[in-house]
Backbone bond lengths (Angstrom), bond angles and torsions (degrees), N, CA, C in turn:
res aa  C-N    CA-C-N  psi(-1)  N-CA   C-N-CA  omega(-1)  CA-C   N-CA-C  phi
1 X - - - 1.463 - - 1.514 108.99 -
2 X 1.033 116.03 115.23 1.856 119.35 177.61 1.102 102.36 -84.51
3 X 1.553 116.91 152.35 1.427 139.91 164.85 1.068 117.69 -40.31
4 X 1.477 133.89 -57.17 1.777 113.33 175.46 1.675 108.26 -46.44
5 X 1.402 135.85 -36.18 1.040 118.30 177.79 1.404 128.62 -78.66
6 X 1.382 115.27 -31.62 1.428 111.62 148.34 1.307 124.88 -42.89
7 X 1.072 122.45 -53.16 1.363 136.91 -179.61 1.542 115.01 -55.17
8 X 1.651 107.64 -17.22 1.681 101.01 -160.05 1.218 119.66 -77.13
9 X 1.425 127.51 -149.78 1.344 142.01 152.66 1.332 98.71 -34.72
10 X 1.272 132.22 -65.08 2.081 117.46 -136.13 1.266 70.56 -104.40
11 X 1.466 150.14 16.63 1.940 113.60 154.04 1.282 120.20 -40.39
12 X 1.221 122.93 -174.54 1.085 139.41 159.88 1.243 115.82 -58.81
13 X 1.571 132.48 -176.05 1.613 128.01 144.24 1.195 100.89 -51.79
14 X 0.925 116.62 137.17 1.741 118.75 126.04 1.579 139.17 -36.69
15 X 1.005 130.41 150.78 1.611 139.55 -144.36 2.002 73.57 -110.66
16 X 1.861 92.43 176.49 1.597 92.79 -163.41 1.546 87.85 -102.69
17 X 2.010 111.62 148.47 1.500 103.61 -173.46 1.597 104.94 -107.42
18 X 1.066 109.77 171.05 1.717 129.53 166.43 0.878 107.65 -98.57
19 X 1.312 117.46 132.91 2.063 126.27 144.49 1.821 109.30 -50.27
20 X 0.780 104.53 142.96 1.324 128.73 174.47 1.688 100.86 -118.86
21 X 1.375 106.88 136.70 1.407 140.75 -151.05 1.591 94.08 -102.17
22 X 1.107 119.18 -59.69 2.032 104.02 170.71 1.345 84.39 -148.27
23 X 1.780 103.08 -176.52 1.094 133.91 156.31 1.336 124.88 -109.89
24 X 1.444 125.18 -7.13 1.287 157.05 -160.30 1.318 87.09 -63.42
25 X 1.265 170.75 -116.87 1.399 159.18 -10.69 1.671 97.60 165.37
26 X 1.361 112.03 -16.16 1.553 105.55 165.81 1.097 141.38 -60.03
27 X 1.351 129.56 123.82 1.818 110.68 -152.37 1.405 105.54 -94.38
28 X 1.511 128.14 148.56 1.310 154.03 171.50 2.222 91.66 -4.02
29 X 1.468 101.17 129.58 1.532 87.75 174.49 2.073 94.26 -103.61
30 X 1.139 110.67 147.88 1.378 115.78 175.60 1.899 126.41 -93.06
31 X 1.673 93.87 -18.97 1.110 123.89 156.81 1.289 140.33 -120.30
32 X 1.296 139.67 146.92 1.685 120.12 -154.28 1.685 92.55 -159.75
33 X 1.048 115.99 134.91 1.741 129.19 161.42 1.393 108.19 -142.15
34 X 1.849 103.69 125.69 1.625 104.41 170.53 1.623 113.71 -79.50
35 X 1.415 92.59 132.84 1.626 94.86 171.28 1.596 111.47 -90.28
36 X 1.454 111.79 -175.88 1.547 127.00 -153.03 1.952 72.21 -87.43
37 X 1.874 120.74 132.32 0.994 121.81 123.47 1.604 125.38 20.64
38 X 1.429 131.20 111.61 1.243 127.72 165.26 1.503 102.48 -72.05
39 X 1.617 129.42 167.42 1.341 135.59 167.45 1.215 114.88 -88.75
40 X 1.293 144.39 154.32 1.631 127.10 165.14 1.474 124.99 57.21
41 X 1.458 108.03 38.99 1.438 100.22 -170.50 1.309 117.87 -89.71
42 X 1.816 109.04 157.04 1.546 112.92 -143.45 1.379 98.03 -114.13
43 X 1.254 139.60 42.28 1.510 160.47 -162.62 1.669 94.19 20.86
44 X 1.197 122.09 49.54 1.238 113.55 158.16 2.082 113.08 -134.72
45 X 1.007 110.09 138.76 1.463 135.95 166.26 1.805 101.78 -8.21
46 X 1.191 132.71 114.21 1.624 102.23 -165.50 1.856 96.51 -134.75
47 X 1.476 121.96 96.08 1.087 108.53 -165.10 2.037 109.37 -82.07
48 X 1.310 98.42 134.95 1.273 113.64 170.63 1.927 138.10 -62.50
49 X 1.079 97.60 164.35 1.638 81.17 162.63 1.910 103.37 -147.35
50 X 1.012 94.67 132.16 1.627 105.28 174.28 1.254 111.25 -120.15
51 X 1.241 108.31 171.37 1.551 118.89 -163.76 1.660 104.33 -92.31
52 X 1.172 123.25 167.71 1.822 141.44 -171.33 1.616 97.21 -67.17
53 X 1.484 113.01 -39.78 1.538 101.63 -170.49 1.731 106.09 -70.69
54 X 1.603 101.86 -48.93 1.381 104.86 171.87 1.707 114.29 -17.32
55 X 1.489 96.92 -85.07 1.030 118.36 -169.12 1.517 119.38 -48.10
56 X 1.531 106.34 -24.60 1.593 99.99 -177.44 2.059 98.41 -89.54
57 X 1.544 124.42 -11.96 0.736 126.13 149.97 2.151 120.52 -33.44
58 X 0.951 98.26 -72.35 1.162 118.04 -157.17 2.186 92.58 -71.58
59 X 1.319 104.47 -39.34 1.603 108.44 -177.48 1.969 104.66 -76.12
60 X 1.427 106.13 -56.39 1.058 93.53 -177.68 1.734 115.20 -99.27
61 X 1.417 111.22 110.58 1.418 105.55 -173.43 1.612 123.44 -52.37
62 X 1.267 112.37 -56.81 1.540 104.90 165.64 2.123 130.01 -63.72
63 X 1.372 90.11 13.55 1.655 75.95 -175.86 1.759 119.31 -95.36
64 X 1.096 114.44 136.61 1.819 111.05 178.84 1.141 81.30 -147.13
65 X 2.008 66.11 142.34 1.694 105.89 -160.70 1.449 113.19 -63.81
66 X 1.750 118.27 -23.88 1.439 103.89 179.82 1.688 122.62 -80.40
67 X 1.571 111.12 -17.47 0.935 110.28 -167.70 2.186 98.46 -96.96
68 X 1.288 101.93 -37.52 1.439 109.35 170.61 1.214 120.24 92.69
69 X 1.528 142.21 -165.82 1.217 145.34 -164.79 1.472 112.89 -65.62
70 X 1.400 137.93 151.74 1.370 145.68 178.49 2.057 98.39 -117.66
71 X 1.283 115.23 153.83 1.115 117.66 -179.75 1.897 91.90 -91.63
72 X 0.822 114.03 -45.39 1.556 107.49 164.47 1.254 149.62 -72.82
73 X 1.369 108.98 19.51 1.489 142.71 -179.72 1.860 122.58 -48.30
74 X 0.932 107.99 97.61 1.401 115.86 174.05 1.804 130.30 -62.13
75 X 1.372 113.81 90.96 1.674 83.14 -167.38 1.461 138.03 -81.26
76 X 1.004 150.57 -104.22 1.428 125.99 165.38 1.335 112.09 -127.44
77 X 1.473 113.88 14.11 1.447 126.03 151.32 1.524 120.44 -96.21
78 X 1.223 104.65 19.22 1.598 98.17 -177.89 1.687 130.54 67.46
79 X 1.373 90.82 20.61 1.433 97.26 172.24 1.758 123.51 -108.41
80 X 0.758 132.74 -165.34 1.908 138.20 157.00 1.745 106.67 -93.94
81 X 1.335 97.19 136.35 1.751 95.41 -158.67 1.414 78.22 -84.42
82 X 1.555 120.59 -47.48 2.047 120.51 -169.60 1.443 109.52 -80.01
83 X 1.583 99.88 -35.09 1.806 79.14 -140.60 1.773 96.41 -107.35
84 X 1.672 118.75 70.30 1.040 130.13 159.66 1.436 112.98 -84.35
85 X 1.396 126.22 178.46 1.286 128.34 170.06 1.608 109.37 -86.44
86 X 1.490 138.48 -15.35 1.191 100.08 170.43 1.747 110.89 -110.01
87 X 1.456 101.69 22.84 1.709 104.14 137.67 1.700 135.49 -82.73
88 X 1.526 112.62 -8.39 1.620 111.82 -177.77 1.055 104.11 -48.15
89 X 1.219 98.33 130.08 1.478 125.48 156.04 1.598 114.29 109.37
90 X 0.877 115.36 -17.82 1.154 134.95 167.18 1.495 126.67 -37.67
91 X 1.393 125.16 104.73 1.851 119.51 -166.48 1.290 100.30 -107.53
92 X 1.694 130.84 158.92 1.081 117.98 147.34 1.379 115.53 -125.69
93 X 1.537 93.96 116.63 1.642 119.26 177.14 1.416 118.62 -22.08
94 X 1.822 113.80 -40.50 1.463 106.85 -175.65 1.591 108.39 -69.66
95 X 1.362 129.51 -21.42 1.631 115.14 -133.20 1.512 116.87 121.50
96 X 1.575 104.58 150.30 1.940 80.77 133.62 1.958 94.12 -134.08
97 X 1.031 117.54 -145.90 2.366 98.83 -41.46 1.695 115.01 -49.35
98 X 0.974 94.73 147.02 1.933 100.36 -176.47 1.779 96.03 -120.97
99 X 1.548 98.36 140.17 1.118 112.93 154.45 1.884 141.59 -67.08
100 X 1.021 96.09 140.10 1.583 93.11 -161.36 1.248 91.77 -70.38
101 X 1.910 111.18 147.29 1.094 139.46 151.59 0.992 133.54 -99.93
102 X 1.593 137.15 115.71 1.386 125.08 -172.51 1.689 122.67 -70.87
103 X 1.384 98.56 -9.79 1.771 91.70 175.55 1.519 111.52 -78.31
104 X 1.877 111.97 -5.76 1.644 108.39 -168.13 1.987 93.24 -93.44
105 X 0.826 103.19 21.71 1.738 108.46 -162.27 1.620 121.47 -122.50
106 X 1.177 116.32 93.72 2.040 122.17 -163.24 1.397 86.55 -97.12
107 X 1.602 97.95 121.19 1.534 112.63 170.12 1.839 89.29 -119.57
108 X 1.728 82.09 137.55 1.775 83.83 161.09 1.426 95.72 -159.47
109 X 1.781 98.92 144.90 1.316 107.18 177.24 1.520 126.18 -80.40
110 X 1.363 119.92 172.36 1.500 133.62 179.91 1.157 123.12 -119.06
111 X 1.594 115.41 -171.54 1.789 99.81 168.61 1.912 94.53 -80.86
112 X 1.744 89.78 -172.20 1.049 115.02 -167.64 1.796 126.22 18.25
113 X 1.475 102.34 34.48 1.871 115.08 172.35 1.261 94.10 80.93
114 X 1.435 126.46 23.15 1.526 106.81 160.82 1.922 103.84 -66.72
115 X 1.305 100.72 164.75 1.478 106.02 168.15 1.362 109.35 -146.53
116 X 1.434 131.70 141.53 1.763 141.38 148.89 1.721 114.68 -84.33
117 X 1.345 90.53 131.82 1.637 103.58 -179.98 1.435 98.96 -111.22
118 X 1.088 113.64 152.45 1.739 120.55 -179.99 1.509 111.65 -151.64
119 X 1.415 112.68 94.08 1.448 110.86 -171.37 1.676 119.90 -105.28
120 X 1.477 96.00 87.43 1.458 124.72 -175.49 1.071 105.32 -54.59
121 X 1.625 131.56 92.03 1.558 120.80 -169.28 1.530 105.64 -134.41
122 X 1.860 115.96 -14.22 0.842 111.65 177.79 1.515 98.00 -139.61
123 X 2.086 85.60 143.08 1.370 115.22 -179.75 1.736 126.00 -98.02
124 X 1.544 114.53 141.90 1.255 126.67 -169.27 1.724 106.31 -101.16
125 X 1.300 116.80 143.28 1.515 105.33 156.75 1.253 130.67 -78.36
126 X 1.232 127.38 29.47 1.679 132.09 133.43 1.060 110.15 -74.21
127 X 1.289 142.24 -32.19 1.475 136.54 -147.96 1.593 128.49 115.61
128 X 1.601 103.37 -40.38 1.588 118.10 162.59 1.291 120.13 -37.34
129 X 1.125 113.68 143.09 1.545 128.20 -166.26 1.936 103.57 -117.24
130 X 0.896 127.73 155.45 1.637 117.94 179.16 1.733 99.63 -164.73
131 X 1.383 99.31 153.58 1.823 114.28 151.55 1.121 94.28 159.48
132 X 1.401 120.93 -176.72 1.585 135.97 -152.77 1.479 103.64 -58.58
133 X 1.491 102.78 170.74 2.035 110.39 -178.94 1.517 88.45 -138.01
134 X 1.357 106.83 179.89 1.580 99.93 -177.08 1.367 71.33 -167.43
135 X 2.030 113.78 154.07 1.048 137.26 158.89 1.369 97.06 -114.04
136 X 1.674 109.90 122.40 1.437 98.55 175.76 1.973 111.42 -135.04
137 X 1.060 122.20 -134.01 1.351 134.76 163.82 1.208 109.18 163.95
138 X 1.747 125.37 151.20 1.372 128.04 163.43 1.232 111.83 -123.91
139 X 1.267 133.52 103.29 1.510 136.79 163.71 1.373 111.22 -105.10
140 X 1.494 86.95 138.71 1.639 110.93 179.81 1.752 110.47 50.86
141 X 1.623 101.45 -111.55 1.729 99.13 177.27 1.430 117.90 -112.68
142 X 1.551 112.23 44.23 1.222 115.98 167.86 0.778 110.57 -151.62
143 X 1.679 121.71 137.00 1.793 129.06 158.30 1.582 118.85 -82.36
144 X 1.262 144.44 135.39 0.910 147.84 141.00 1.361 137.27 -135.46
145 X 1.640 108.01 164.04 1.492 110.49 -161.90 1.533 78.47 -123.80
146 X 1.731 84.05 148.68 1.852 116.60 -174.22 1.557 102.93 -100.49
147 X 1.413 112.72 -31.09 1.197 115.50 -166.16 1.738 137.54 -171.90
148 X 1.315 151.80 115.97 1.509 135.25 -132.37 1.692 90.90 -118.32
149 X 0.936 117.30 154.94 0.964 116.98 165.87 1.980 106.18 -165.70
150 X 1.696 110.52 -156.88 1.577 110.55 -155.08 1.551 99.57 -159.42
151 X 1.438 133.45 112.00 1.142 120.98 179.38 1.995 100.40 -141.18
152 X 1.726 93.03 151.94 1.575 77.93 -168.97 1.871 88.96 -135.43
153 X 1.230 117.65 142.67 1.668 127.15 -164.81 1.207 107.31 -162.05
154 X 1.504 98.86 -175.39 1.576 101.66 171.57 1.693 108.85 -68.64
155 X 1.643 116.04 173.90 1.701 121.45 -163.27 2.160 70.86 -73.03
156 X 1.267 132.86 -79.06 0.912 121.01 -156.65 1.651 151.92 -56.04
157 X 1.732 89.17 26.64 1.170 99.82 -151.14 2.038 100.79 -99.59
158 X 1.107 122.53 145.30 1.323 133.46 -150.46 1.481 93.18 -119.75
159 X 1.338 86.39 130.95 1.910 120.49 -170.58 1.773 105.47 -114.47
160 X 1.523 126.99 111.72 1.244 122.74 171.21 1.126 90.13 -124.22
161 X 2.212 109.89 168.13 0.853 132.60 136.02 1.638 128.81 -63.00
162 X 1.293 139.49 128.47 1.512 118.36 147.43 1.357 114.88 -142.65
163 X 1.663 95.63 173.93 1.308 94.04 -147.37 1.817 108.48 -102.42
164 X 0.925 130.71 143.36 1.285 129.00 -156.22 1.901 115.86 -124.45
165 X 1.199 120.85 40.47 1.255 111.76 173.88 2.168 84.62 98.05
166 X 1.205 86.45 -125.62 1.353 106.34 -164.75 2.277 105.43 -93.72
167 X 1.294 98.21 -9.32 1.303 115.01 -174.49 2.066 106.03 -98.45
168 X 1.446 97.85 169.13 1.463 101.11 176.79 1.513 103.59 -136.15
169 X 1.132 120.84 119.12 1.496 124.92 173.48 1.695 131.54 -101.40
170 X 0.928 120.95 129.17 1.531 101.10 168.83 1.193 111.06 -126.28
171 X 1.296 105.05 139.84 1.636 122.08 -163.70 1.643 113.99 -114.85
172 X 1.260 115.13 136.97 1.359 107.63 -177.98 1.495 112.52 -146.05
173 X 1.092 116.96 125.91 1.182 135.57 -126.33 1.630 91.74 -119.62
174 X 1.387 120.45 108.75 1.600 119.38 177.48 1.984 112.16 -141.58
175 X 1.621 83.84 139.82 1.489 86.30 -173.27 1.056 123.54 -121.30
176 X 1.702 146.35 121.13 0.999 139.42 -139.63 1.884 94.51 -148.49
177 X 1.803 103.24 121.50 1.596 108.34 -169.83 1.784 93.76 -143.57
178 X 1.654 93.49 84.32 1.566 91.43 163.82 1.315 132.31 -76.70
179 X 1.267 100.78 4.49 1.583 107.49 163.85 1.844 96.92 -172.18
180 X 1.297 102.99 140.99 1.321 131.17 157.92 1.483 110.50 -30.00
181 X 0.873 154.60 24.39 1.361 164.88 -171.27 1.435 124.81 -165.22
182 X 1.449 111.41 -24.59 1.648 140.19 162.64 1.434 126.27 -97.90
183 X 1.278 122.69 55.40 1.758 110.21 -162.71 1.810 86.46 -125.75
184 X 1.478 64.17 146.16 2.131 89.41 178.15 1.314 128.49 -126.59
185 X 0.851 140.19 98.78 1.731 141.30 175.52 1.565 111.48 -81.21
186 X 1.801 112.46 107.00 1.626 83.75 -179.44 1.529 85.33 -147.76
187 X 1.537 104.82 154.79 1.320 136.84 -148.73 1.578 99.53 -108.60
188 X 1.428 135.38 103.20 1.407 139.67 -165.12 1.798 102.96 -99.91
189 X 1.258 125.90 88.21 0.976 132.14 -172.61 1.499 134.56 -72.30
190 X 1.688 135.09 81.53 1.777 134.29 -134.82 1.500 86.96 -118.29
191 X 1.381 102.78 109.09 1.504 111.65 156.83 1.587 111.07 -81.60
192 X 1.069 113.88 143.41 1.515 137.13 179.02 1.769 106.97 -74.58
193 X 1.316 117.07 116.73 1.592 114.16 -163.83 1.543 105.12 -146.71
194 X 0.810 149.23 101.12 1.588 150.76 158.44 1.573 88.46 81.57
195 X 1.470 129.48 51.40 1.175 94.66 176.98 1.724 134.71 108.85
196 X 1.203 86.42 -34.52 1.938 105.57 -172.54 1.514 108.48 -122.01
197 X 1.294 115.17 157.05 1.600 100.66 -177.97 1.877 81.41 -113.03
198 X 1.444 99.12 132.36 1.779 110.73 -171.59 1.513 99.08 -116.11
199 X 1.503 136.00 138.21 0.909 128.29 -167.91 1.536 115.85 -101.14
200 X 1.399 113.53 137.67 1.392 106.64 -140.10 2.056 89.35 -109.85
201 X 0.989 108.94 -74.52 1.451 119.75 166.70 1.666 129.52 -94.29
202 X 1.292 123.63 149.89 1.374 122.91 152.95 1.561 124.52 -120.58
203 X 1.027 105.43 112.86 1.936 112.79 -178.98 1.428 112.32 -104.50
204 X 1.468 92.82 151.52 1.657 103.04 178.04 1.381 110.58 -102.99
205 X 1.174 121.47 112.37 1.589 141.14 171.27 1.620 114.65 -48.61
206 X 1.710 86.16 -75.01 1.251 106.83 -175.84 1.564 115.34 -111.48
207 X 0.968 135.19 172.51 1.194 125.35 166.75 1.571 104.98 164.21
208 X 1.749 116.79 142.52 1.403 128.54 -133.30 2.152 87.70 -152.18
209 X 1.399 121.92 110.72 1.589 92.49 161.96 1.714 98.54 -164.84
210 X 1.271 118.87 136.56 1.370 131.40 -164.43 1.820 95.02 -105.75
211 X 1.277 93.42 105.84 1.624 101.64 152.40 1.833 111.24 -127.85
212 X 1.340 85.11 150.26 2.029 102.86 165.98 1.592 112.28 -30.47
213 X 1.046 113.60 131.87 1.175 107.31 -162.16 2.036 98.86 -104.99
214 X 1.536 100.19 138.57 1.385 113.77 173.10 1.506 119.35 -67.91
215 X 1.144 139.22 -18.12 0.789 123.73 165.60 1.569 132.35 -98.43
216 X 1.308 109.53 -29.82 1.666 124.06 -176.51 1.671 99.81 -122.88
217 X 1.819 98.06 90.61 1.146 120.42 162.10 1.689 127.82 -25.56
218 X 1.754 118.05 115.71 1.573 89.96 -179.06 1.773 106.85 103.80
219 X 1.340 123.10 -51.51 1.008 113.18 -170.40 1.542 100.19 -115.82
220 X 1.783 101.56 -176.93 1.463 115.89 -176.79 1.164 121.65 -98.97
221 X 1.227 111.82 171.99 2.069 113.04 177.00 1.768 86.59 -151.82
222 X 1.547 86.16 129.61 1.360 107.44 164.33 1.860 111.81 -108.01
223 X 1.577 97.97 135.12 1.395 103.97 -173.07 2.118 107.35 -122.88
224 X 1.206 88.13 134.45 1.580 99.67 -155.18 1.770 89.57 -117.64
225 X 1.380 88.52 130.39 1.599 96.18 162.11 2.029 120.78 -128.23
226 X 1.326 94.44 146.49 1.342 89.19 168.29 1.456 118.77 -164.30
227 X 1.309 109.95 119.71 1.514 112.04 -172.76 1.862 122.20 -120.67
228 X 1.275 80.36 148.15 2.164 96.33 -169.29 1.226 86.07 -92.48
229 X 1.865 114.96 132.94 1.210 111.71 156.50 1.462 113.68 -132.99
230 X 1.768 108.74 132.19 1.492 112.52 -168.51 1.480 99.75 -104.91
231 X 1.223 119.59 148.55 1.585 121.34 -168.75 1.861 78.59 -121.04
232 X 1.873 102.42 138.94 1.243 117.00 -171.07 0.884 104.21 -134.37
233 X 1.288 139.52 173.26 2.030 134.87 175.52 1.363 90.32 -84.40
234 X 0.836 166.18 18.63 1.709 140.94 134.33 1.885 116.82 -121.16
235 X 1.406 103.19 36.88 1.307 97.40 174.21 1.637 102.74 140.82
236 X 1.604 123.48 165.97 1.354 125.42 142.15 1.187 126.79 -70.43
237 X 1.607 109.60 159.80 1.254 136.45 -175.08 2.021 103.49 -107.79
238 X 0.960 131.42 99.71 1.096 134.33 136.44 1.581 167.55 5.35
239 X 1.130 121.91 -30.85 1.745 138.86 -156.94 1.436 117.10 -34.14
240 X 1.113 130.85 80.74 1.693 101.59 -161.91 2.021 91.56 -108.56
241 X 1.050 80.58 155.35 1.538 88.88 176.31 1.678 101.63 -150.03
242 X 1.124 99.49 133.47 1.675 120.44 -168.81 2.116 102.20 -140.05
243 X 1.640 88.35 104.83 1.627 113.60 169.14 1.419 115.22 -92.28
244 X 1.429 89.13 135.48 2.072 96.33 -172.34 1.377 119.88 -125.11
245 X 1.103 132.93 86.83 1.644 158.87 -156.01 1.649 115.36 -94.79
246 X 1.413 123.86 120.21 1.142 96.86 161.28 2.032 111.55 -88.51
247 X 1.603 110.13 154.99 1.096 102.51 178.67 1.462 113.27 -91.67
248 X 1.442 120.05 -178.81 1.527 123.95 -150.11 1.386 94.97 -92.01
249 X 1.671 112.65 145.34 1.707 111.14 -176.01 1.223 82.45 -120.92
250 X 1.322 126.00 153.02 1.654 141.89 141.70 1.212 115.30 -10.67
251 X 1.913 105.02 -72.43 1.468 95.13 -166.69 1.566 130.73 -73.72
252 X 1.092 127.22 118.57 1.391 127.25 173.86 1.471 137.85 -52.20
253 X 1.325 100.30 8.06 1.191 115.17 155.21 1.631 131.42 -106.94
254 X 1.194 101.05 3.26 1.497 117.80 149.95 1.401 138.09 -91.02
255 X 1.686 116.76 115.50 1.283 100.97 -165.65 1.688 128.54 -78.47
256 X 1.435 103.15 84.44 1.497 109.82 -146.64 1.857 108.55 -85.15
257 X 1.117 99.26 -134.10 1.872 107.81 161.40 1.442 109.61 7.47
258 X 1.615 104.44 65.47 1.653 118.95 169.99 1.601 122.61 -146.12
259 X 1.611 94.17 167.11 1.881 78.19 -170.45 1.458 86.75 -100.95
260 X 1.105 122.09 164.80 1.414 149.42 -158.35 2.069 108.99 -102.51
261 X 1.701 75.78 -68.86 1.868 85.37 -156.88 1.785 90.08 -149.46
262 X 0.917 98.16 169.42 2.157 113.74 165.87 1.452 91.32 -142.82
263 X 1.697 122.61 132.97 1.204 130.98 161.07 1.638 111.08 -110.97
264 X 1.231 123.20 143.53 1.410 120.54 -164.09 1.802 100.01 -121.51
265 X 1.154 153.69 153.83 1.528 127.29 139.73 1.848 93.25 -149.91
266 X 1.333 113.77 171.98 0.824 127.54 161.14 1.561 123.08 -120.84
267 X 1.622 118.90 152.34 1.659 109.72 -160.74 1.474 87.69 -150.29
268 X 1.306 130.92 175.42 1.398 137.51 -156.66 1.655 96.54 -173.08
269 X 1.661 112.39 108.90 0.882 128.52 140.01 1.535 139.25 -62.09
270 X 1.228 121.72 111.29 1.535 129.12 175.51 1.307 137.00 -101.25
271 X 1.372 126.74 111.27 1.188 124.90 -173.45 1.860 117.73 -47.70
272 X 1.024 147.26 124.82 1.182 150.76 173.02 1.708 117.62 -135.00
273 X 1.311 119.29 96.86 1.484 108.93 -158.03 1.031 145.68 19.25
274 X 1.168 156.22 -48.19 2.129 146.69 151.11 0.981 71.39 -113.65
275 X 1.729 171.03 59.22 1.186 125.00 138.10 1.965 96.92 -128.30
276 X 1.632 99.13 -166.95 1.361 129.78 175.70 1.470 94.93 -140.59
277 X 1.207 99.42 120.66 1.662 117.19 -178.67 1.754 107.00 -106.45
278 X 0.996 120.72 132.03 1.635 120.81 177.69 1.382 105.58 -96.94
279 X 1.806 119.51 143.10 1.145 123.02 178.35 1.137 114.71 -63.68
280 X 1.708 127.37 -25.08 1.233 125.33 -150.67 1.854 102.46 -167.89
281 X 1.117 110.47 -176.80 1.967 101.47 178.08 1.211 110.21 -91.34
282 X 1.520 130.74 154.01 1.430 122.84 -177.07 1.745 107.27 -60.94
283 X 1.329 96.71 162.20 1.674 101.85 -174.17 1.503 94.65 -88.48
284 X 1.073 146.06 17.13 1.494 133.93 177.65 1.600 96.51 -101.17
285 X 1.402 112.00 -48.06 1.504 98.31 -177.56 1.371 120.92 -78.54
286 X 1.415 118.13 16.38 1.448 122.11 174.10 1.718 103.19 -119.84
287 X 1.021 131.84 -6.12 1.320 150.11 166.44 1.425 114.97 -86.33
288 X 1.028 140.15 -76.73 1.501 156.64 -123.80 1.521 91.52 -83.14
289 X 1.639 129.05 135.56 1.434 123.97 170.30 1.404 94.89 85.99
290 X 1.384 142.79 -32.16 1.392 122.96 -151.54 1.677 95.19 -77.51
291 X 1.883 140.53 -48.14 0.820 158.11 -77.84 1.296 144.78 -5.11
């Protein structure tokens, strides 16, 4: 079933829309489908919302919804929607071709009606879930995608748009703690580039890890990270702050269960063609082990 017919007369209702604030700052779409006419329109910008199949309509040119996904799927940038390299390994439990499910699918919105699609369809033996992302938007009587891309994480890991000066980013945010003493929060940073979302930086959010401590023989030091990040029109903002603790020993004659130190710095990411350039080295790898 193609999208103009979804789209037609016997659809459904329609979902409720937003104004959209400009179009001015929207980047080049690489993919484009006209939708059915709004009714009553109020000469303003009116961003839409369509459904996951839609959209994989419009991303993957050969896919219909009754017959469903192909492992050899072409998307409308000329790439393989699965069978990239940072999908290996990747199975999908149903079969193919499998029909799309909207519970395998993280939509989240942006400013000005941008949206990220994340179609979690294939599974890893860690647990990670992966398949294509899409930066897209639908205003008024057109859908389009800015950019395709492929990310693979934990199932809970959260995919946004943001907006970056004159740039569009999507960030996805995955956390992985194989043990209570080992936990990581890190922020996978995909600038939008000809088309593809290319990954420009990776930052550590969070981050948690107990080694022997150098100075007080015998016992431990726990090292804690946590960083604020402000997105600015010429780049990110930074905050990292990294706390250094020894943890509590049994014997009471050790002066254990104390905080150590607080390290503070600030660092500034810069856009420089596909990349994110750092002002300086993260403060964890100049911290961590020292006590």
């Amino acid at each position: 079933m193609g999208l103009a017919s979804v789209m037609g007369c016997g659809a459904a209702p329609e979902q409720p829309h937003l104004e959209a604030r400009t179009r001015e700052q929207t980047p080049i779409a690489v993919c484009t489908q006209k939708l059915s006419p709004l009714r009553g329109g109020r000469g303003k910008a009116v961003v839409r919302t369509l459904e996951p199949d839609q959209w994989a309509e419009i991303a993957i040119p050969g896919f219909n919804v009754d017959k469903g996904l192909n492992p050899t799927d072409v998307d409308c940038t000329g790439h393989y929607a699965f069978a990239n390299e940072s999908l290996r390994g990747g199975i999908s439990e149903k079969g193919w071709p499998r029909k799309l499910d909207v519970e395998e699918v993280d939509v989240r919105s942006g400013p000005n009606g941008l949206r990220t699609l994340w179609y979690r369809v294939l599974k890893f033996e860690n647990g990670d879930e992966g398949g294509p992302m899409l930066l897209a938007r639908a205003v008024d009587d057109r859908a389009e995608i800015y950019a395709i891309g492929s990310f693979r994480g934990p199932a809970k890991s959260q995919i946004t748009p943001v907006r970056l000066g004159d740039d569009n980013l999507v960030v996805a945010e995955a956390k992985r703690c194989p043990d209570p003493d080992d936990c990581r929060k890190q922020a996978h940073m995909f600038l939008a580039r000809r088309g593809r979302l290319i990954e420009a930086a990776k930052v550590d959010i969070e981050r948690v890890q107990v080694l022997p401590s150098v100075t007080e023989r015998g016992l431990y030091a726990r090292y804690q990270l946590r960083t604020d990040v402000s997105y600015k029109p010429n780049g990110i903002q930074l905050l990292e702050q990294v706390k250094v603790s020894i943890i509590h020993y049994e014997d009471p004659n050790r002066d254990s269960d104390r905080a150590l130190r607080k390290v503070e710095f600030s660092r500034f990411l810069k856009v420089e063609r596909d990349a994110l350039f750092s002002s300086n080295d993260p403060l964890w790898e100049r911290v961590v082990g020292q006590d």
